[in-house]
MIDREN-678460 format. One record per atom (N, C-alpha, C): y, x, z. Coordinates in steps of 0.2 Angstrom, whole numbers, plus 5000, padded with zeros to 4 digits. Last residue first. Example, Ala and Ser with C-alpha at 12.3 -4.5 7.8 and 13.67 -1.06 7.14 Angstrom:
498950645035 499550685036 500050645039 497250665039 497850625039 498450665039 
***
This chain:
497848935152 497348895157 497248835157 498749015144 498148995142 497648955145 500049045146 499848965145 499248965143 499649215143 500349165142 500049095139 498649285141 498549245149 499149195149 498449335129 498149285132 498449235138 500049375123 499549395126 499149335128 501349375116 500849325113 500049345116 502749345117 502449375121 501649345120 504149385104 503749315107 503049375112 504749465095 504549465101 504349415106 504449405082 504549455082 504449505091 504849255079 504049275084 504049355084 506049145079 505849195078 505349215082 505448975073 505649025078 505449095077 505848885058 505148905065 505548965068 506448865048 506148805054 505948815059 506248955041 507048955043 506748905048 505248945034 505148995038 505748985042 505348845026 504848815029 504948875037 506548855016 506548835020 506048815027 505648965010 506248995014 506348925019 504748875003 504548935007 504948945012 505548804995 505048785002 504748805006 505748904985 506448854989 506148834995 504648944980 505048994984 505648954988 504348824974 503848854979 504248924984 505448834966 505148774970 504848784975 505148934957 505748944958 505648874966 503748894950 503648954954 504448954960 504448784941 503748784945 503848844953 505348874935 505348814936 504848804944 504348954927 504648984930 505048924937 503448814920 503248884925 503848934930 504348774911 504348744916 503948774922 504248894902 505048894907 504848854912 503548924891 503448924899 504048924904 502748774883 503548824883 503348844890 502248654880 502148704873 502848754875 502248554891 502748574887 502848634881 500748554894 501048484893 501848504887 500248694892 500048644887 500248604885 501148734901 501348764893 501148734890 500748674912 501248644911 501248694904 499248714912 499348634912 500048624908 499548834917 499148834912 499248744910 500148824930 500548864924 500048864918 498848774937 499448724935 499848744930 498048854935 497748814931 498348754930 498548974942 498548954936 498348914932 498748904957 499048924952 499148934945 497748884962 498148824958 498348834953 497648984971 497048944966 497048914961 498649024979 498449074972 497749044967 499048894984 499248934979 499148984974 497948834989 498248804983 498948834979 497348934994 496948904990 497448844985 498448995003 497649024997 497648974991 498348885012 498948905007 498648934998 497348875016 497348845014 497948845009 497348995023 496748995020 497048945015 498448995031 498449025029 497949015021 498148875043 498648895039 498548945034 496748905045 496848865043 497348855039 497149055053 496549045046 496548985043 497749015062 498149055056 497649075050 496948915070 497548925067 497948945062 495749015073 495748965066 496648925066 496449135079 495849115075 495949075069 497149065089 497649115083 497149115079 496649015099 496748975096 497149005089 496949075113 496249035110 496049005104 498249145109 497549185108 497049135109 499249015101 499149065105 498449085104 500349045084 499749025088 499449075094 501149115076 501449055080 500849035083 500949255077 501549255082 501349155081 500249225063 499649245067 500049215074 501149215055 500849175054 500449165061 501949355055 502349295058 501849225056 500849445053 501149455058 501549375062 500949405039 500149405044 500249385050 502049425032 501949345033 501249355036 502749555031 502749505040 502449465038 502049585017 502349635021 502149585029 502349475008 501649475010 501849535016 503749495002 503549415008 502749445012 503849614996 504349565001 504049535006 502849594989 502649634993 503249614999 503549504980 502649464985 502649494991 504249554974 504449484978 503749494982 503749694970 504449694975 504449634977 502349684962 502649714968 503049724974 502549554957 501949564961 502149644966 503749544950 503349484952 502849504958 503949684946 504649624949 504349594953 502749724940 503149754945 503549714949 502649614930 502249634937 502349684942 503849654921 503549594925 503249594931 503549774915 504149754920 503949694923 502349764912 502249814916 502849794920 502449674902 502149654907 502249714910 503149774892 503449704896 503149664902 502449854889 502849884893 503349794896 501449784881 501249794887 501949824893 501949644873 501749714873 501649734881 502349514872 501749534869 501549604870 503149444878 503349474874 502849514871 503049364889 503049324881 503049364877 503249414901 502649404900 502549384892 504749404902 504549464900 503749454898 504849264906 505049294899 504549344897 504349264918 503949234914 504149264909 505549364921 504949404926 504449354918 506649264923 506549344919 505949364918 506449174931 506349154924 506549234920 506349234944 505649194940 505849194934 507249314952 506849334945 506449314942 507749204962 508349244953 507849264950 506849184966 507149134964 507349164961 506349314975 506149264971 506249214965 507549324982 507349364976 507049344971 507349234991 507849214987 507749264983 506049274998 506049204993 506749204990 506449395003 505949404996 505949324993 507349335012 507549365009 507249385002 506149265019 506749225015 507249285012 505549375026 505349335021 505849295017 506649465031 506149485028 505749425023 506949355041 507349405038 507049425032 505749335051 506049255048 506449315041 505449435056 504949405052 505549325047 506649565060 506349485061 505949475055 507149695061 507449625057 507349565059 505949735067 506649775070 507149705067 504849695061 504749725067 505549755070 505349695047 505349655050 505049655059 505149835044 505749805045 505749745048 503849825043 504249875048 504949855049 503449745032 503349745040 503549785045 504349825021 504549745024 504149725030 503349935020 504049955022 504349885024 502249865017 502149895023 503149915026 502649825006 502349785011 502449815016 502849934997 503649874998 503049825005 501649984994 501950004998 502749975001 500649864987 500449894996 501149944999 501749844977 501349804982 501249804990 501349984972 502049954974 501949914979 499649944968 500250004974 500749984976 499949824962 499549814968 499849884972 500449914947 500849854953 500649824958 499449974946 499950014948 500449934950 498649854940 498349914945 499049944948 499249814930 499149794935 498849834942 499449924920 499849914925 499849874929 497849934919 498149974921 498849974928 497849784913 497649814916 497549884921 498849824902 498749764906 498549794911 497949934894 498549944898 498849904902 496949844892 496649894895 497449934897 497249754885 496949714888 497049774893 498749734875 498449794875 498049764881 499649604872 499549664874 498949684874 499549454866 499449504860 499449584864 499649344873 500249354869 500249414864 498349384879 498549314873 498949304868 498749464889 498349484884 498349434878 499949394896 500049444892 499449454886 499049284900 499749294896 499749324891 498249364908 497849314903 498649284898 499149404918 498549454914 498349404909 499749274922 499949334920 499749384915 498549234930 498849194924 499149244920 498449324939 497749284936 498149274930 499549384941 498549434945 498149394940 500649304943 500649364943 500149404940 499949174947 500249174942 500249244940 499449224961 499049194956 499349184949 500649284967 499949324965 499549274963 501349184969 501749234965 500949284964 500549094979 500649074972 500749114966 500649184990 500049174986 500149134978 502249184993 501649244989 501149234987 502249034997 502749104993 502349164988 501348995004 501248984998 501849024995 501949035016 501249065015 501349075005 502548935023 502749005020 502449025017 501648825020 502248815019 502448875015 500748845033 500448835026 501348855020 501648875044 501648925042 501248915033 502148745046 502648785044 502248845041 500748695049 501148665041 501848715040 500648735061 500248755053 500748725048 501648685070 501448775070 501048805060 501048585069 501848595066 501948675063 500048565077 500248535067 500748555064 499648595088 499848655084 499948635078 498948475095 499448515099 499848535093 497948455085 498048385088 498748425090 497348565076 497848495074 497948455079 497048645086 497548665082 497848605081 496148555093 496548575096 497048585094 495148575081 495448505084 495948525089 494648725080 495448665077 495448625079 493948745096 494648775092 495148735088 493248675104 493148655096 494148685094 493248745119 492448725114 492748705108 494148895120 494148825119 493348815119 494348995135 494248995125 493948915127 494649045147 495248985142 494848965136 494249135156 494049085154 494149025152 494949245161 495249195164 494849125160 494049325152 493949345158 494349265163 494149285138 493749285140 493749275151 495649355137 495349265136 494749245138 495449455137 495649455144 495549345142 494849465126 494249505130 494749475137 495549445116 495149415118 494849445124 496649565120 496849505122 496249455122 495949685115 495949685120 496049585124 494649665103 495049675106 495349645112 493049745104 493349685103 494249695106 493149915094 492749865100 493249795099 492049985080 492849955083 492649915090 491050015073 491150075079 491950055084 490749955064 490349955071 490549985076 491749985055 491749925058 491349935065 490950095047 491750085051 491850035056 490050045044 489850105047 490450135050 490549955034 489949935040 490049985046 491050025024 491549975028 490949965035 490150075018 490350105021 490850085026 489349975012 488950035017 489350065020 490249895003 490049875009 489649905015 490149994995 490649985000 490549965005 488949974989 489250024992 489650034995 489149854984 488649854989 488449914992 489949854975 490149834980 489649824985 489449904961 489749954966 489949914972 489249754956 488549794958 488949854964 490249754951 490149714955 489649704959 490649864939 491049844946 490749794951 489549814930 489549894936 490049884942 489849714923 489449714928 489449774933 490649754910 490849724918 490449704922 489449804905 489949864908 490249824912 488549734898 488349774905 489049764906 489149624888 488349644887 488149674896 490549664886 490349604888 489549604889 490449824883 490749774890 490649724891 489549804871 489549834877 489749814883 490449734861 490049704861 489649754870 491749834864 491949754865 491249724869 491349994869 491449944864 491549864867 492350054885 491750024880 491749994875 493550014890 493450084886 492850064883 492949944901 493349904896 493449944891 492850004912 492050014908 492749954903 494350024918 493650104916 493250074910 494449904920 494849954915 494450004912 493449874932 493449844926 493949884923 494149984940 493449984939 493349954932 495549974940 495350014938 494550004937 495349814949 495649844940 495549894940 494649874959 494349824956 494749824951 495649964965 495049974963 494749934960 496749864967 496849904963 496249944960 496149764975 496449734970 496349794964 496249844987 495649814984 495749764977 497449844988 497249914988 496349914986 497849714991 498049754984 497649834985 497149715006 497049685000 497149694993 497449805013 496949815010 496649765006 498749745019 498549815012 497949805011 498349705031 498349645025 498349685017 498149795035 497549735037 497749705030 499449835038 498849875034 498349845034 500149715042 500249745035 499849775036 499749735058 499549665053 499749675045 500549845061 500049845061 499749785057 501949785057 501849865054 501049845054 502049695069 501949665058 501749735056 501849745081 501349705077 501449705071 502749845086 502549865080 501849825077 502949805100 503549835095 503249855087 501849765106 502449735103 502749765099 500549875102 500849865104 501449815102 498749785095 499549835093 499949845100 497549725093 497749815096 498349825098 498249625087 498049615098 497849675099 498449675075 498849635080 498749625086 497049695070 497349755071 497949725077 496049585073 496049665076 496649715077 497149515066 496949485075 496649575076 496549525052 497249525053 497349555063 495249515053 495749575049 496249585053 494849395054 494849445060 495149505058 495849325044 496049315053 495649355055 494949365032 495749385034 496049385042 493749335035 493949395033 494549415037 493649205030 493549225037 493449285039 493749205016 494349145023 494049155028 492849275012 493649315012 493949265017 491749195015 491749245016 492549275016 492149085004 492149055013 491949145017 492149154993 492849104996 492749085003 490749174990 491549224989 492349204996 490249044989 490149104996 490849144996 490849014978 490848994985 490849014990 490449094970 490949104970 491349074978 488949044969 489249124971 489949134974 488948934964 488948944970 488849004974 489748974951 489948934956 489848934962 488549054946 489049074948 489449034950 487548964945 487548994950 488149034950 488048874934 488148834940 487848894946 488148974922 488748964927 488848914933 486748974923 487049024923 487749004926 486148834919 486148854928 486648924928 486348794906 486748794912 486848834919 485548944899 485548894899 486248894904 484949104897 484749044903 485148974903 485749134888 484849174891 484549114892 487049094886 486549094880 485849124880 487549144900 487449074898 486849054890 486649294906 487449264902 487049184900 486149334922 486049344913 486649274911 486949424937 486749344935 486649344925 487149534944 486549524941 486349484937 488449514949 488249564943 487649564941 488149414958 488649414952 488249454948 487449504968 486849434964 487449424959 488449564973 487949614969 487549554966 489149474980 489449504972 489049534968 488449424990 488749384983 488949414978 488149544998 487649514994 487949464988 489649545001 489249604999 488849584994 489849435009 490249455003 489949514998 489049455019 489049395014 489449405009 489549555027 488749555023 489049535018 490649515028 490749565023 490049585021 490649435038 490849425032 490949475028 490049485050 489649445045 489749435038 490849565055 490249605051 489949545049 491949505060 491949545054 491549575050 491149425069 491549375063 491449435057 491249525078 490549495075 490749455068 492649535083 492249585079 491449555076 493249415090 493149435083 493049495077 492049295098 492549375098 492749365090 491549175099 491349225100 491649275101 492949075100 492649075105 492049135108 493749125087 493949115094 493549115102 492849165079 493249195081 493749195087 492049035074 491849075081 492249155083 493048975069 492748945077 492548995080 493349045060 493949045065 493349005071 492149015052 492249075057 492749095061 492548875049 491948915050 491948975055 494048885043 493648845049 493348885051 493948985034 494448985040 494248965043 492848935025 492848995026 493349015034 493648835021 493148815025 492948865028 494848885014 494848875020 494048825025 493948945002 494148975009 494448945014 493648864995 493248854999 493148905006 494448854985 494548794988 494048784993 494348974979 494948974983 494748904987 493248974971 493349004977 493848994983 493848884964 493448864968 493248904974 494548944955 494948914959 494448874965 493649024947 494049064951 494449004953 493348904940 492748934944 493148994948 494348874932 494148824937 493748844943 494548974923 495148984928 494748944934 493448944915 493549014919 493849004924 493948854909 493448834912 493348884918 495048884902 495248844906 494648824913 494348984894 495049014899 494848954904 493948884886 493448914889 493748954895 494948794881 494548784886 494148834889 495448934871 495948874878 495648854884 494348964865 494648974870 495148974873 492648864864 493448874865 493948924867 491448844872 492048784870 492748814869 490748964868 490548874862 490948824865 490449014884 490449024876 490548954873 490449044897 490948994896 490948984889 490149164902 489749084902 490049024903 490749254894 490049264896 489749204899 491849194888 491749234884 490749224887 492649194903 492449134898 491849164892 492149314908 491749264911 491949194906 493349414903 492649414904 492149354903 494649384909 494449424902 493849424902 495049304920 495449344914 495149354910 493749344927 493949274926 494549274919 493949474932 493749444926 493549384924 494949454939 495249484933 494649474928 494149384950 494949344946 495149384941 493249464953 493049404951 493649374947 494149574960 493649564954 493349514949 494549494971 494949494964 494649514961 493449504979 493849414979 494149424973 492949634980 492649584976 492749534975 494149674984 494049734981 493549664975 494449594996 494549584993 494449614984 493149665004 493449595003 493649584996 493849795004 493049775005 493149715000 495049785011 495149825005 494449795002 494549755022 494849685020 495049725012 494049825027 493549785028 493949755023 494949945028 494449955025 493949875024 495949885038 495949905031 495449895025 495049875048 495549825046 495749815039 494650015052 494249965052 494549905048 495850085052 495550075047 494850025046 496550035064 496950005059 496650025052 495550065072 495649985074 495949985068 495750205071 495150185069 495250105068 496950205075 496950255071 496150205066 496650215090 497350145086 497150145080 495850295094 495750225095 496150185091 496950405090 496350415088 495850335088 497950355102 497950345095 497450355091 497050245114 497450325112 497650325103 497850135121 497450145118 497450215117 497950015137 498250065133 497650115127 498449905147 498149895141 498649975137 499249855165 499349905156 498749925154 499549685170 499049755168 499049805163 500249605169 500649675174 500149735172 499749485166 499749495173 500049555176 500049495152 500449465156 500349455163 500149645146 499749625149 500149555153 500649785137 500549765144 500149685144 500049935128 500249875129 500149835134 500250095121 500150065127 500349975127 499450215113 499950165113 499950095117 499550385118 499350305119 499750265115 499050535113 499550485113 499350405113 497850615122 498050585117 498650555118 498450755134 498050685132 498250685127 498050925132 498550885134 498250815132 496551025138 496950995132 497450945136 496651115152 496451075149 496851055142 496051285157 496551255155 496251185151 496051375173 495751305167 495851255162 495651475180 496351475179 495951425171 495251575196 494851535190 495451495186 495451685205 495451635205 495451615195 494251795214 494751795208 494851715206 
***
């Protein structure tokens, strides 16, 4: 009697080639896991890089910044959230080194220890009128950490899921790597929102400390995702023809300086628009008299928009172009800045609601959507590590770090926020032109073996 066996049908691949001819193929189930390992690490991440920025907003002058003020005590806040920023791109160095030469799955599990550990020792730090100076000289060098852990974060975020992809759909996959930043933004405001329902003298005593104690939970679970992703495919053929550098950035800047500076350039588009928007913005609003905990809120709901206007601007620019897509969000940019600053002056919350929606979900979402993807397209596989972490980190750092303490600078100098709107309108001008300079990378062939010898 003959025997009749029936097999399941395969997975759907997604298939990529190879510039010796060799076809690189994934199943979806495999694509599936690459795109939340990426996710989830960088939702991780950032969940505790913004935390620290909202409650730098609202918290942390107050808890160890007492007795100067609060202009100053704001101003002091904002400097210690700008330090993180100043210490991600050493974060990019650092780990782009060894993202290039060791792989970049290890990179991923180290930075999100260390991010881990930093936020839980935050929440446990006693307030400035316990202990003296050292209280905000340890959260300084807490925040450190913070900053050199996320700037080594994002390039292997970004690179796992990008060297999984198939060409036709790298920016799609490099935007859910990059989601998981606003998606980590939005749990981190709802966390602090939640415990801000406490009395006044309560949340500044515990309650904002719960959210950044809860990050040592995540970190459990991000881990136990991560382990299970393998290195991808284009290092692993970097490896095999034996290309990876010994000192990756020095290569970037001796060869690659143009490649960075265009992309430092674009970059600062969005990240500026998210520190004025995320930092400044919320401390606006809440000064000009809104509601702290509907602030908050709609912050939250503008990090969604966010993640969704990105993902739909990576997809199109997998079909439009990376160049398209962005200068498009920089010239929206430019017509909304001085509406968008107004609306923050108005003191109520339905105004910042319009605001941050305009500002943080539709321009940034605009530009942050391809800017991984067309960041990552201008450097090759030995070297897309700290290239696109140097570029990029640095942008970071002086746009969304600067940014407020410069839009805090210019209402001092001018008692008016228009030179802000001003300000922000500049950075969108230098964007577009920085992106219009550089070649379209949409289908650029950006496999190892292309020039790597």
């Amino acid at each position: 009697m003959t025997q009749i066996t029936r097999t399941a049908p395969p997975e759907t691949t997604a298939p990529t080639t190879a510039a010796d001819g060799t076809q690189l193929s994934m199943t979806t189930k495999d694509m599936r896991r690459v795109i939340a390992s990426s996710f989830m690490g960088s939702m991780i991440e950032f969940y505790d890089f913004i935390l620290y920025a909202t409650a730098a907003s609202l918290v942390f002058g107050q808890v160890f910044f007492a007795g100067l003020g609060p202009a100053f005590a704001t101003f002091a806040s904002f400097a210690t959230f700008a330090v993180g920023y100043l210490a991600r791109p050493l974060g990019g160095i650092v780990f782009g080194h060894f993202g290039d030469t060791r792989g970049r799955k290890v990179v991923l599990i180290l930075t999100m220890v260390l991010m881990g550990v930093a936020s839980t020792i935050m929440g446990l730090l006693p307030p400035t009128d316990s202990v003296g100076i050292i209280a905000p000289i340890l959260l300084v060098l807490l925040r450190v950490v913070q900053g050199i852990s996320v700037g080594g974060e994002w390039g292997g975020a970004i690179l796992v899921a990008l060297e999984h992809a198939p060409k036709k759909h790298r920016g799609l996959a490099a935007s859910f790597a990059n989601a998981g930043g606003p998606v980590g933004a939005v749990l981190a405001t709802l966390m602090l929102s939640l415990f801000s329902l406490l009395p006044e003298d309560q949340f500044l005593a515990w309650g904002w400390r719960v959210p950044f104690l809860f990050s040592i939970a995540l970190v459990a679970v991000g881990l136990v995702i991560r382990l299970r992703v393998a290195e991808t495919p284009m290092f692993q053929q970097l490896e095999q023809i034996g290309a990876r550098r010994r000192v990756p950035i020095l290569d970037v800047l001796r060869n690659h300086w143009r490649a960075v500076v265009i992309a430092f350039v674009a970059v600062l588009s969005f990240t500026t628009s998210q520190g004025l928007m995320t930092v400044w913005g919320v401390s606006e609003a809440v000064n000009s008299g809104a509601d702290s905990t509907g602030v908050l809120n709609w912050k939250a709901a503008a990090a969604v928009v966010t993640v969704v206007v990105s993902i739909l601007a990576a997809r199109a620019s997998d079909r439009l172009g990376r160049r398209t897509m962005i200068v498009a969000g920089c010239v929206l940019g430019i017509v909304l800045a001085l509406p968008i600053i107004g609306l923050l002056q108005t003191g109520t919350v339905w105004g910042f609601a319009i605001a941050i929606i305009l500002g943080n979900g539709l321009v940034q979402g605009m530009v942050y959507g391809p800017i991984a993807a067309f960041v990552a397209e201008q450097f090759p596989t030995s070297l897309r590590f700290s290239g696109a972490s140097a570029a990029y980190q640095s942008a970071s750092t002086i746009g969304a770090g600067f940014s407020p303490l410069i839009a805090t600078s210019l209402v001092i100098a001018f008692g008016a926020t228009w030179p802000v709107a001003v300000f922000w309108m500049v950075v969108f001008v230098a964007s577009a032109g920085a992106v219009l300079l550089a070649r379209e990378s949409k289908d650029v062939d950006i496999h190892a073996t292309r020039g790597e010898r």
